[in-house]
Each structure stands twice: as C-alpha cells, then as structure tokens.
C-alpha positions as a Markdown table, in Angstrom:
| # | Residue | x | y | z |
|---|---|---|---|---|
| 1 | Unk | 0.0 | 0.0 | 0.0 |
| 2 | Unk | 1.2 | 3.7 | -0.4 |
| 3 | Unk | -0.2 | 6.5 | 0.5 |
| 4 | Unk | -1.4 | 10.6 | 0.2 |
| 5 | Unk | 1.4 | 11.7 | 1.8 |
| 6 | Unk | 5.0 | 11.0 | 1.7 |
| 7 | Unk | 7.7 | 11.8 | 3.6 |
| 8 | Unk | 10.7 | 11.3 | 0.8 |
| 9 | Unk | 13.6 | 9.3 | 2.2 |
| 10 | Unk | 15.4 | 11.7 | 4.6 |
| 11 | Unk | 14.9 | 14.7 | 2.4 |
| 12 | Unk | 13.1 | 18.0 | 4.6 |
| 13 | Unk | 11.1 | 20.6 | 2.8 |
| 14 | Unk | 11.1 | 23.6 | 4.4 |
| 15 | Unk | 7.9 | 24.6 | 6.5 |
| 16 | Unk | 5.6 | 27.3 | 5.0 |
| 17 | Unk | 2.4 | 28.0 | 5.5 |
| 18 | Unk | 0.4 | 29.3 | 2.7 |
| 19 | Unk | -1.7 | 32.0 | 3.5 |
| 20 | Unk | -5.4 | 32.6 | 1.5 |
| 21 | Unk | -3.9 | 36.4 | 0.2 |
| 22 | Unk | -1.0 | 34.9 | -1.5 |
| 23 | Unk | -0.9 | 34.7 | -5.3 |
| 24 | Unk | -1.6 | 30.9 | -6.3 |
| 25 | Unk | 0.8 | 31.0 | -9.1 |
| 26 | Unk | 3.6 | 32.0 | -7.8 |
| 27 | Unk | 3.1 | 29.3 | -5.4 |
| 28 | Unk | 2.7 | 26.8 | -7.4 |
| 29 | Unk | 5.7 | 27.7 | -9.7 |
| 30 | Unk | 8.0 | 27.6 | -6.3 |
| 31 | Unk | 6.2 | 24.4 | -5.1 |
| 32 | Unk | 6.2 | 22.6 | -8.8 |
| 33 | Unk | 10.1 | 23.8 | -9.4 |
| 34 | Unk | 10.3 | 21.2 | -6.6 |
| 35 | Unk | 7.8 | 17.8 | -8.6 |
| 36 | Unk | 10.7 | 15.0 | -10.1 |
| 37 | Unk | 8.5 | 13.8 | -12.3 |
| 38 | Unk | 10.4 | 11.0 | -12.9 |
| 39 | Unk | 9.9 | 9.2 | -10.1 |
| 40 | Unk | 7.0 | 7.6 | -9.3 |
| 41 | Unk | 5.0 | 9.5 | -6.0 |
| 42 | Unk | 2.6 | 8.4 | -3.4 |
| 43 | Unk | 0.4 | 10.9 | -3.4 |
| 44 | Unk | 0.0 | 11.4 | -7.3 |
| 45 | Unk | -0.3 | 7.1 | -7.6 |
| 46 | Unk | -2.8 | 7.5 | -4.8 |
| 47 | Unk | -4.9 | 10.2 | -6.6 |
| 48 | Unk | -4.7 | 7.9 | -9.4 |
| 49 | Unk | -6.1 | 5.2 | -8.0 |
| 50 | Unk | -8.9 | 7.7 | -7.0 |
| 51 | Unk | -9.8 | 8.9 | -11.0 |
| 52 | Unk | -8.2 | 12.3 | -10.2 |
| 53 | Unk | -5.7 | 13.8 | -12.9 |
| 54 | Unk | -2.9 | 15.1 | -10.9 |
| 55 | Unk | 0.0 | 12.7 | -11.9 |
| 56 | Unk | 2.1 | 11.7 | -14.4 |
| 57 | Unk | 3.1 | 8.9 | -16.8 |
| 58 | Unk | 5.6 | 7.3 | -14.0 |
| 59 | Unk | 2.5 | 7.4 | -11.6 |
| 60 | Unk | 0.4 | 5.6 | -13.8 |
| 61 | Unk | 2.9 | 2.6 | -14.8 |
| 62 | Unk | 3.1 | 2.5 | -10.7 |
| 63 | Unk | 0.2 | 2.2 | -10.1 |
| 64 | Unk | -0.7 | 0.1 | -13.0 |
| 65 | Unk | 2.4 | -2.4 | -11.9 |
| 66 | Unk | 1.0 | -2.8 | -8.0 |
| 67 | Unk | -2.6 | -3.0 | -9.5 |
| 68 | Unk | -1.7 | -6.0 | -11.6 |
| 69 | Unk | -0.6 | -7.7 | -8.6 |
| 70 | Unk | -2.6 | -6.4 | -6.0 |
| 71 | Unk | -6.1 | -5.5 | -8.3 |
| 72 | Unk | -7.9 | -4.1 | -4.6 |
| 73 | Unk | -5.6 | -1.3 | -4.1 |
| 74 | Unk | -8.5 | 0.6 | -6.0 |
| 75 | Unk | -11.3 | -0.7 | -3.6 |
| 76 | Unk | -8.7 | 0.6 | -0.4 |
| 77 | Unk | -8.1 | 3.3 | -1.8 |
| 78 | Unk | -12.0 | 4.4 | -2.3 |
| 79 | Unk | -12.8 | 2.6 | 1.5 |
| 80 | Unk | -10.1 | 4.7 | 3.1 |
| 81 | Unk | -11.6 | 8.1 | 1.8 |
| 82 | Unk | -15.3 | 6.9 | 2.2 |
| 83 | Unk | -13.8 | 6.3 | 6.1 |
| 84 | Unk | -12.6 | 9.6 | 6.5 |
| 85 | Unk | -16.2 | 11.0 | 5.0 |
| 86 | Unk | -17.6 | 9.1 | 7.5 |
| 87 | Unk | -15.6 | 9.5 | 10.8 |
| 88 | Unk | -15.6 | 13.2 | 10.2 |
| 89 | Unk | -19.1 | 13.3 | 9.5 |
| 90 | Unk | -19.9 | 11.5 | 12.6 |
| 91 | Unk | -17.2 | 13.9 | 15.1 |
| 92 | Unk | -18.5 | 16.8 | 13.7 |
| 93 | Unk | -22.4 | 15.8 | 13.9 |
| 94 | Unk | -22.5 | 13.5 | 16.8 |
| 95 | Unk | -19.3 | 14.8 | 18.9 |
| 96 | Unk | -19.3 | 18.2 | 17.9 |
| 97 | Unk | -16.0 | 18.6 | 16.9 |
| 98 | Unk | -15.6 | 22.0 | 15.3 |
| 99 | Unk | -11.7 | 21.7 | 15.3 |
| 100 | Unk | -9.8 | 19.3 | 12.6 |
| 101 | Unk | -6.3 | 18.6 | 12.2 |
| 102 | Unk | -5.6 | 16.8 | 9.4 |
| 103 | Unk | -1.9 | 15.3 | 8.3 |
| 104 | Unk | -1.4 | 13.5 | 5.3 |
| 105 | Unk | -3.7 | 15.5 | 3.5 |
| 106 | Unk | -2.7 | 14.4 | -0.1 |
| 107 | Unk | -3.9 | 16.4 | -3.2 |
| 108 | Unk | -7.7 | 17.8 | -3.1 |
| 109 | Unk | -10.4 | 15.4 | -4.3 |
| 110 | Unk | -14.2 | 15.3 | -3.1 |
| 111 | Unk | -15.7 | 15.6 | 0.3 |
| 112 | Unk | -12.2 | 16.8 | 1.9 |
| 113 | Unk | -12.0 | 17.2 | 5.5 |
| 114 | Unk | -13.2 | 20.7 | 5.2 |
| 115 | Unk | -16.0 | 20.3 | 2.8 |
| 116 | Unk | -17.7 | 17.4 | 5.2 |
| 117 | Unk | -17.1 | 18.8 | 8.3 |
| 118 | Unk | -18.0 | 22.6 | 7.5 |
| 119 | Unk | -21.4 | 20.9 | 5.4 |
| 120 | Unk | -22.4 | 20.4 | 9.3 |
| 121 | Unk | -20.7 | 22.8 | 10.7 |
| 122 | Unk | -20.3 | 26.2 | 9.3 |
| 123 | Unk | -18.3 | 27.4 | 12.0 |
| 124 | Unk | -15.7 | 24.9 | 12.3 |
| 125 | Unk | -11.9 | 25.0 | 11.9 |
| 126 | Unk | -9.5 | 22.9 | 9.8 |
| 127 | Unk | -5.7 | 22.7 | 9.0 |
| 128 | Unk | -3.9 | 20.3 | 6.3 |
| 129 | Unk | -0.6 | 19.4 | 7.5 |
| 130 | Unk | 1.3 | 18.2 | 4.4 |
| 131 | Unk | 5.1 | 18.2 | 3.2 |
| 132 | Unk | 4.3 | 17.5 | -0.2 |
| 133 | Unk | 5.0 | 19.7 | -3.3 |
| 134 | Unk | 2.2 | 18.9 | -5.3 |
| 135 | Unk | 0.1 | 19.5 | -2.7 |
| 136 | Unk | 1.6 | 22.8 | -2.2 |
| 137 | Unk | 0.8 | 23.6 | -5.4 |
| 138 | Unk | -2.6 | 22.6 | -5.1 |
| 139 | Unk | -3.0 | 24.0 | -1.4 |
| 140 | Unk | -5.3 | 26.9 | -2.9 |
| 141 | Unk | -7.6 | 24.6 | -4.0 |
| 142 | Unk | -8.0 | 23.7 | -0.3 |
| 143 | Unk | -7.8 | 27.1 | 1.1 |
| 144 | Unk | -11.7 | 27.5 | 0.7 |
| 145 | Unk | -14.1 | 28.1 | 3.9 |
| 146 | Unk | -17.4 | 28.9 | 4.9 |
| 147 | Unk | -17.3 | 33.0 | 6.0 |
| 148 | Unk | -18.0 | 31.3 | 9.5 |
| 149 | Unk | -14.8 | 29.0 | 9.7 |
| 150 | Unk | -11.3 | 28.5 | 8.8 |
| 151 | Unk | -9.0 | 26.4 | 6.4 |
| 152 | Unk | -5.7 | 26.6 | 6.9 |
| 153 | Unk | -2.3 | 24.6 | 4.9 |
| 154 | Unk | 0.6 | 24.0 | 6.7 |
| 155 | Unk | 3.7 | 22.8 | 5.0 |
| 156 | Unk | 5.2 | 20.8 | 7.8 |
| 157 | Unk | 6.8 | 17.2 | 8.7 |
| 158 | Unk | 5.6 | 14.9 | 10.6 |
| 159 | Unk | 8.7 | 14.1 | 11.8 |
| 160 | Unk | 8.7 | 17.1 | 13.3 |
| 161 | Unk | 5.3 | 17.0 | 15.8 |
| 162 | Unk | 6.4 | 20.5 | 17.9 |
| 163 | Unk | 6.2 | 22.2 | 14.7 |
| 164 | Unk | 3.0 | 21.0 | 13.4 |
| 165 | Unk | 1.7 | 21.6 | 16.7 |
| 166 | Unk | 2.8 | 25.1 | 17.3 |
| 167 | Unk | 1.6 | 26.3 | 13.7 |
| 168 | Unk | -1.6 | 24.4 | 13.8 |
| 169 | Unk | -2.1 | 26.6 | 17.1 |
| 170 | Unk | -2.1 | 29.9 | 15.1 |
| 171 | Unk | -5.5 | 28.7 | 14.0 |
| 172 | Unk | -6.5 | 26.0 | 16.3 |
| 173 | Unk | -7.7 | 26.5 | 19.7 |
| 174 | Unk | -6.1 | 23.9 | 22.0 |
| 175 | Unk | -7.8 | 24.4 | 24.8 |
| 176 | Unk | -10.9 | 22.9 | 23.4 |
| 177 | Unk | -11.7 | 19.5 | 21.8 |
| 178 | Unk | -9.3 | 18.8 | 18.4 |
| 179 | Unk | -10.1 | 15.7 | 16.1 |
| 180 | Unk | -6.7 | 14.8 | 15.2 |
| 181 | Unk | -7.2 | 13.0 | 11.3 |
| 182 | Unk | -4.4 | 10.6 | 10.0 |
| 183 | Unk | -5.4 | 8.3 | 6.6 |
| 184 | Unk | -3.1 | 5.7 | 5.3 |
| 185 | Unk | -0.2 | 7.7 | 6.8 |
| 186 | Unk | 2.1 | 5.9 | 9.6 |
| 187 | Unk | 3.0 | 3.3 | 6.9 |
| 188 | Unk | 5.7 | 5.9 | 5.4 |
| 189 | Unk | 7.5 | 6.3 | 9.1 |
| 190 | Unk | 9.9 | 3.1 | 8.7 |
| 191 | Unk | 10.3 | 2.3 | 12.5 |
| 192 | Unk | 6.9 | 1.4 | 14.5 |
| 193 | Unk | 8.0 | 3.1 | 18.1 |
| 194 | Unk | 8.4 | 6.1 | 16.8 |
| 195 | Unk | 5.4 | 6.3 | 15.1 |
| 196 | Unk | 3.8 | 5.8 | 18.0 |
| 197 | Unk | 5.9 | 8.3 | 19.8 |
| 198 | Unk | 5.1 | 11.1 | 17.2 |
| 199 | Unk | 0.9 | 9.8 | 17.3 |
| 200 | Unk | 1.4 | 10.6 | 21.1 |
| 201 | Unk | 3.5 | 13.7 | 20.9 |
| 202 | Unk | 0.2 | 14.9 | 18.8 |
| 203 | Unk | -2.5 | 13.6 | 20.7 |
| 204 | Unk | -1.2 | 14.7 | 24.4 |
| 205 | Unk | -0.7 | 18.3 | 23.3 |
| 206 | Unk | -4.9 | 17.7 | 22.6 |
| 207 | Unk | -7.6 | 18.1 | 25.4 |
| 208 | Unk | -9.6 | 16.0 | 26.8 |
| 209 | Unk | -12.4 | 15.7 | 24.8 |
| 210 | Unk | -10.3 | 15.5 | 21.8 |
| 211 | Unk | -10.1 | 12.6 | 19.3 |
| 212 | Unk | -8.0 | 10.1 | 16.7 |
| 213 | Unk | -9.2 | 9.0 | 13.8 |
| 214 | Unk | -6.9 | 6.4 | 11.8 |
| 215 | Unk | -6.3 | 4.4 | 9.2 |
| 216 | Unk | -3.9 | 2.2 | 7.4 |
| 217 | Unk | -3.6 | -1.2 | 6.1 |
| 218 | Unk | -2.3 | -4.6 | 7.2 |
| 219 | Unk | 0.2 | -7.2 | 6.7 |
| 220 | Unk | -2.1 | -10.0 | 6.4 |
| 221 | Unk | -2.6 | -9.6 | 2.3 |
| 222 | Unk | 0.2 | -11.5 | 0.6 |
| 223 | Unk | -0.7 | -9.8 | -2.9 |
| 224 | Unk | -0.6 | -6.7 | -1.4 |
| 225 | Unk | 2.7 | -7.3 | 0.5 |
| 226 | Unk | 4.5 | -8.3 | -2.4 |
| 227 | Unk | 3.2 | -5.4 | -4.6 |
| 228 | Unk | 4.1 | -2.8 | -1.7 |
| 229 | Unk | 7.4 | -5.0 | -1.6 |
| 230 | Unk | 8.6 | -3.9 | -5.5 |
| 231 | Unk | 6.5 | -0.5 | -5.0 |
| 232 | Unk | 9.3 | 0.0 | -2.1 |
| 233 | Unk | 12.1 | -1.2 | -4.9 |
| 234 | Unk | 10.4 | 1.8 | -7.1 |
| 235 | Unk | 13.0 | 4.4 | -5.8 |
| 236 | Unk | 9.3 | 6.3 | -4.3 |
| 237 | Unk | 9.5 | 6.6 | -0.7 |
| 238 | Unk | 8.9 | 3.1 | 1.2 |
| 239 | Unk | 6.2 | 1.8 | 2.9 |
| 240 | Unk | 5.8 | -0.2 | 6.1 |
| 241 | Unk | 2.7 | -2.5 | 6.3 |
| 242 | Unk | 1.9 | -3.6 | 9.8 |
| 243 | Unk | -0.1 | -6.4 | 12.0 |
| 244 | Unk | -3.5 | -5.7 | 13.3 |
| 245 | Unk | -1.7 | -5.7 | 17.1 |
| 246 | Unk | 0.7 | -2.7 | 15.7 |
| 247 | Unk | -2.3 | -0.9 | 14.1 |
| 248 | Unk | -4.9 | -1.2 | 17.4 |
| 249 | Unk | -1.6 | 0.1 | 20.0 |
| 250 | Unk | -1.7 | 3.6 | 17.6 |
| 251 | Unk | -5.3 | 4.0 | 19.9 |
| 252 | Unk | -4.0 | 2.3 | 23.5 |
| 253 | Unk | -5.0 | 4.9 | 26.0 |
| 254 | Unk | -7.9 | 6.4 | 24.0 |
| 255 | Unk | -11.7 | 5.3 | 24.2 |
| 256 | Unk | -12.4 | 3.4 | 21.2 |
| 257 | Unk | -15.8 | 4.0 | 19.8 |
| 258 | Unk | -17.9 | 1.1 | 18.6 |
| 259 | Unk | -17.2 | -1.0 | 16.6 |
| 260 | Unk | -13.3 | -0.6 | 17.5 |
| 261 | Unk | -10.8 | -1.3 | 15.2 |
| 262 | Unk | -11.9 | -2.9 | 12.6 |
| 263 | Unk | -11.9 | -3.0 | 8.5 |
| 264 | Unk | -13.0 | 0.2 | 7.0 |
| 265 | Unk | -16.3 | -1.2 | 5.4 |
| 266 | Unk | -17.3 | -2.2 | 9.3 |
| 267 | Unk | -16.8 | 0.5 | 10.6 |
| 268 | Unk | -19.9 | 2.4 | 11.2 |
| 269 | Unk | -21.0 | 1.1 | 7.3 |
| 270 | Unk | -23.8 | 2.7 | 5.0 |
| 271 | Unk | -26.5 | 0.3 | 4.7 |
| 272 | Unk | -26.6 | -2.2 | 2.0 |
| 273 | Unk | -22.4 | -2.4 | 1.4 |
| 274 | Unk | -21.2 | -5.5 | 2.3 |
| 275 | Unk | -18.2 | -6.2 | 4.8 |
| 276 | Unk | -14.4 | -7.2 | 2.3 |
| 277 | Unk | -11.7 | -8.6 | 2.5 |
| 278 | Unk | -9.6 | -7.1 | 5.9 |
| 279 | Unk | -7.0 | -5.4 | 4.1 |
| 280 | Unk | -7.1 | -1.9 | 6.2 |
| 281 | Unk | -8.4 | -1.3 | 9.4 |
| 282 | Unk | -9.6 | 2.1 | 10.7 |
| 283 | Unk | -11.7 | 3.1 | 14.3 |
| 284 | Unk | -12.0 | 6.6 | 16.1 |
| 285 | Unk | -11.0 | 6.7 | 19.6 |
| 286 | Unk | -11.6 | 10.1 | 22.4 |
| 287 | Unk | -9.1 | 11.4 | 24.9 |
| 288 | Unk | -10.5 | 10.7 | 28.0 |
C-alpha cells in the first residue's frame, strides 16, 4: 500500500504556511520547481487510484504495476476516503468537533475534510498538515471556507510533531476538543515506536475531549505485501505495512468508539455495502 502523503527518504522541505492572500501562481511555480517527475509518487499514484488527474506517466505505470498484482488497491483506496467521510461526519455531527487537524492531506479530491465537516458545521476549523510539493501547489484549492470558519495549509513534517503543533495553534484552539485525522499515513514512518511516539507527541498536546481518527492497512494480504514489496524497490518513498496488534496500539490509552478497530467497510457502514476482504483497518478513539 502507499499513501497521500510522503515523507521522501530523509529529504526535509522547508515549512511554510500558505496564507489565502498569497498569489496561487507563484506558489505553485515555487512548489512545482520542486515535482521530479520521474519518479514515481505516493500521493500522485494514490490520486490515481482515486480517478483524479494530478499525476504523471511514471504514476500511472506504478500504479498500473501494483494494481496487476494487488487488483484491490482501488477498492482501499475508495474505503479509506469513504472512512474519512464518515468518521468526520460523525465527530462533527455527533461529537461536535468543530476543530480538525488533518496530516497527510494528499492532493484535493471530493468531500475533503473541510467540505464534510464545514457541510455540518459552518463554524468549524481545519488545517492540512502536508510536506508534499504537489500538494503545495494545489494547497489553494484547499484554502476554501465557509465565511463562518477557517481552512488553513501547513507545509510541515511529521517528523517534526512541535512544529505541526505550534503552527496548527495559530489557528486552532487547543484548549478545546481537536479531532486529530491521519489516513493511510504511519505506513511511510519506517520504525513502528516512533510512530507511536510522534501519534502521542500529537494527541497529548490535545484536550480531553479530543479525538484520533486512523487508518492504514495490514500485513495480512500477501498480494498486497509483495506489490508494496517492488513498490518500495520503485525508488518512491517506502512503505511499512503492519499487523493488526501494531495498528490497534496507535489508539491504546484512548476510548475506542464502537465498533473498535476494525476494517474500513465495518466501521460504522452505510446500509446495503457489504463487509471485504480485511485489508485496512480504521476506528475513532476520544481522549479521556
């Protein structure tokens, strides 16, 4: 599996944030100066797999390639954003979450965080956290709001949780309730304990009140570990597939809300779809 966001080998783009006044072109001539479109990318092969435009040749054959061995990396790839459309639906309606902080935001497609949660909630507050050029480029796409709340990019690593944090904080409040968002994202940090350390860094500068919502696929596939396996021999930043134990200790100390963590198509379902293969699991959990 690979995913929206990437973090490319041990190279650091500088954090920016892109504010709404600033002239989208000469952003996206900085950002795209940046795009090496000759090696295939996560986030572009990912958009791919979702019908969206924004990749290139190299993307394609990727994606093509893992596809041939791995034909549900479409289906995941649709389950993991009809998740997110539902655990944010359900936070903001339900929980009341009018705060999002969303990392590994990928390139803009339908329903994105802001869209779903702001449909409910005119008033509420969301920042993409993303270190990706493309989505640079395409961060003014995202930079849209209801005149009652707030969108806000953030070029940032996730390596790097103090920094995400303290510019998330120029528009989120953290003294009240945060819904901390992360898709088909700890797969790209190679060693398990420290993505657990950075998940925690994040979710103990939250309230109580607060919540996690996750998602990201498993080891238990053998099509889709060998097709990640050459992916990762691509030259594209690597990905880490992990067991269902690894997955379910990103939420230990958090309240898990029914159904727990589970595959994405059980997970709170739509009526009528019918439960798959378990090829990604997903659940939302609140800080007590």
């Amino acid at each position: 599996m690979v995913l929206r966001c990437a973090v490319e080998g041990q190279r650091r783009f500088v954090l920016r944030r892109l504010p709404v006044s600033q002239d989208p072109s000469a952003a996206d001539t900085a950002a795209f100066s940046k795009i090496d479109s000759a090696v295939p990318h996560s986030a572009r092969i990912w958009n791919y797999w979702l019908g969206g435009k924004d990749n290139y040749p190299v993307d394609e054959e990727a994606g093509d390639a893992f596809r041939q061995i791995f034909p549900g990396i479409t289906d995941l790839a649709r389950d993991s954003r009809a998740f997110l459309g539902r655990a944010v639906g359900h936070l903001a309606k339900e929980a009341g979450i009018r705060q999002f902080l969303d990392i590994g935001t990928g390139l803009p497609t339908a329903d994105n965080t802001h869209e779903i949660a702001q449909r409910i909630n005119p008033e509420a507050r969301i920042v993409y956290i993303d270190n990706d050029p493309l989505v640079l480029a395409h961060a003014h796409a995202l930079l849209t709001s209801t005149p009652e709340g707030v969108t806000d990019y953030v070029d940032a690593d996730l390596y790097d949780p103090e920094t995400v944090l303290r510019e998330a904080s120029r528009t989120l409040d953290f003294t009240q309730p945060v819904a901390l968002t992360m898709m088909q994202v700890s797969g790209h940090i190679a060693d398990y304990q420290q993505a657990r350390s950075i998940i925690g860094s994040l979710m103990g500068a939250l309230p109580s009140g607060s919540y996690f919502a996750f998602n990201d696929s498993v080891d238990t596939n053998q099509a889709n570990a060998e097709a990640t396996r050459l992916y990762n021999e691509s030259g594209a930043a690597p990905y880490h597939l992990r067991s269902p134990e690894q997955l379910a200790g990103f939420f230990d100390g958090l309240e898990l809300l029914e159904p727990g963590v589970v595959p994405l198509n059980e997970w709170r379902p739509e009526p009528g779809r019918s439960p798959g293969e378990v090829i990604a699991l997903g659940g939302v959990a609140r800080k007590p």
